[in-house]
C-alpha positions in Angstrom: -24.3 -18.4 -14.5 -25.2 -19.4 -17.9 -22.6 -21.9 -18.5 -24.0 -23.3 -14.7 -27.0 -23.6 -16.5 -26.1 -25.6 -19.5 -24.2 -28.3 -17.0 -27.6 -29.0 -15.2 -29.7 -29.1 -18.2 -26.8 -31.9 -19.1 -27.4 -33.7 -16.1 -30.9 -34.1 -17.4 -29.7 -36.1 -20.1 -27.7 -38.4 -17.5 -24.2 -36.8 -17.6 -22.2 -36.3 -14.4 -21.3 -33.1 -13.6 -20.3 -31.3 -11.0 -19.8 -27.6 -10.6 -17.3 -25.8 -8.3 -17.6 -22.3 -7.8 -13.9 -21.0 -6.7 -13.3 -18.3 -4.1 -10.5 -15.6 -4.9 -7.6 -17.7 -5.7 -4.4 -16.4 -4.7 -0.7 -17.2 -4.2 0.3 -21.2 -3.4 0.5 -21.4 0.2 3.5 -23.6 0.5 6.0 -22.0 -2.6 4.2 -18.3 -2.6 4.2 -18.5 -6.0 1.5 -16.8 -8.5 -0.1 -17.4 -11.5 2.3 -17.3 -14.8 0.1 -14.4 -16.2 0.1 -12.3 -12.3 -0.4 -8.7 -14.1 -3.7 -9.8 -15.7 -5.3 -11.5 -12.6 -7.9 -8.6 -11.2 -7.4 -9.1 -7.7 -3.4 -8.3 -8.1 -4.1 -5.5 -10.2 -6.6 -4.2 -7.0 -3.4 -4.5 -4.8 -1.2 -2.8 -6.9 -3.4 0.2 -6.9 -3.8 0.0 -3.4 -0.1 0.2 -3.6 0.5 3.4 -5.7 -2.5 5.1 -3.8 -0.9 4.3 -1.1 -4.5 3.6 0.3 -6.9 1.0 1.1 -10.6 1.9 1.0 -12.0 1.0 4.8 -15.1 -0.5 2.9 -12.6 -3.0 0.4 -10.1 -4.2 3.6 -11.4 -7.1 4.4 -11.3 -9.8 1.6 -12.0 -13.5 0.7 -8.4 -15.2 -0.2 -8.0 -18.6 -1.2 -4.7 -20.0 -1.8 -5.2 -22.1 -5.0 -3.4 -25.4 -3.4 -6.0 -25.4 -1.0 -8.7 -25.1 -3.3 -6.9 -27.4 -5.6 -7.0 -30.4 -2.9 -10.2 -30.0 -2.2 -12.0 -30.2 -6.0 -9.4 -33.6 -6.0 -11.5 -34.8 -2.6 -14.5 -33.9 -4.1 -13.6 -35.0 -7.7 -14.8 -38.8 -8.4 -17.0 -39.6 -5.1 -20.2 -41.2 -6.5 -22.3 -40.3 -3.4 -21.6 -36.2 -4.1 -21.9 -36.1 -8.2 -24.6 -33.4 -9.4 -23.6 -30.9 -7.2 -22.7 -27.6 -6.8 -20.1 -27.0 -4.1 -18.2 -23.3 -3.4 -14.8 -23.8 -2.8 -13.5 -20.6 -0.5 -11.9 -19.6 2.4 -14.4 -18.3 4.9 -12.2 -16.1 6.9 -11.9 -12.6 5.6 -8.5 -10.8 5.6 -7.1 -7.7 6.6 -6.0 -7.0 3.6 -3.6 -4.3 4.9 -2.2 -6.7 7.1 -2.0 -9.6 4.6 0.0 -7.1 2.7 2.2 -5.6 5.3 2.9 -9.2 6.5 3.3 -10.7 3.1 4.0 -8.0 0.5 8.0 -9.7 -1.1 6.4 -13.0 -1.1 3.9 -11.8 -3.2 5.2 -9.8 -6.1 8.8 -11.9 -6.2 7.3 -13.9 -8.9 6.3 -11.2 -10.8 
């Protein structure tokens, strides 16, 4: 929030500068693959203690996953349009998931690259 903060006091000053606030990024949709540093990202740390408790909380099910390519493409179609500089734009996917079933349905794909 702070660092938000800073970039608008800079656009004061005439600098362009956009700010994207990301969803919770998550696998590439296309290759399934993960982040290079998987074991410190907090949300894959969250499913692997889902895992060994062999539970997942009713109240933490549903959650906000966005696959990074998706975001990806859309700070590039947002990136460099003159007519939407200055702004602040959230970059998520607005369908919750099961999370249970995302993981029963997805669970090799995702911890292959680990």
């Amino acid at each position: 929030y702070k660092a938000e903060l800073e970039v608008m006091k800079c656009r004061e000053f005439g600098i362009n500068a956009s700010i994207y606030r990301l969803g919770n990024l998550s696998i590439n949709s296309k290759t399934y693959k993960n982040q290079e540093n998987i074991e410190d990202n907090a949300f894959f740390i969250k499913i692997k203690t889902f895992l060994n408790l062999r539970l997942i909380p009713q109240e933490l099910r549903y959650v906000e996953i966005s696959p990074v390519d998706y975001v990806a493409l859309g700070i590039v179609k947002l990136f460099n349009q003159t007519n939407l500089i200055n702004q602040t734009y959230h970059l998520f996917n607005p369908n919750l998931n099961d999370l249970q079933l995302f993981l029963l349905e997805n669970l090799l794909m995702l911890f292959q690259n680990i």
